[in-house]
C-alpha positions, -999 to 999 in steps of 0.1 A, spaced: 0 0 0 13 35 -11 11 66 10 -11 92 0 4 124 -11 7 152 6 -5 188 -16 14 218 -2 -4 251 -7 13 280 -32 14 318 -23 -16 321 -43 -35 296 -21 -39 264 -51 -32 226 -34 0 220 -60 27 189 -55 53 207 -74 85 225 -60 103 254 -72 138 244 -85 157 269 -70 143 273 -35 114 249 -29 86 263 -22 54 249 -32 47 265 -68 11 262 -87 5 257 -126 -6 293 -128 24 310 -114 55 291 -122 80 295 -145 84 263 -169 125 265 -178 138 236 -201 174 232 -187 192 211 -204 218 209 -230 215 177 -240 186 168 -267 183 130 -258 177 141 -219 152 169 -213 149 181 -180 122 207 -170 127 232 -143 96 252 -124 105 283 -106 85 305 -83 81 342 -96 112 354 -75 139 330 -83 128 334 -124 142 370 -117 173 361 -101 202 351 -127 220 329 -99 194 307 -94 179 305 -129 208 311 -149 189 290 -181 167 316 -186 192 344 -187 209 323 -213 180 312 -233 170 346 -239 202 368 -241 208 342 -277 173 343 -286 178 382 -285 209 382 -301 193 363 -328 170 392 -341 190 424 -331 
């Protein structure tokens, strides 16, 4: 017999089982951040972060990256 779950609550108050990647708090489909971080194609990892740590380049240093070359791409 499995145990049951436990659903933490996010800052906006939804029941969520996922984590931020950077700090951990409980983070809810409608405010994380969905980061693909990985650099190799045959092993996709996804990283969620809460709305704080998306902002902060030390903790999500993929998104920084992902869109400084997407930029550089069109300017």
């Amino acid at each position: 017999m499995q145990t049951a779950k436990k659903y933490d609550a996010c800052a906006c108050g939804v029941r969520t089982e996922t984590y931020c990647s950077a700090c951990c708090i409980p983070v809810c489909r409608y405010c994380w951040h969905l980061e693909v971080c990985s650099v190799d194609p045959n092993t996709v990892s996804i990283g969620y972060y809460c709305p704080k740590c998306k902002e902060n380049e030390q903790k999500n240093v993929w998104g920084k990256l992902y869109w400084d070359q997407l930029v550089s791409l069109f300017t």
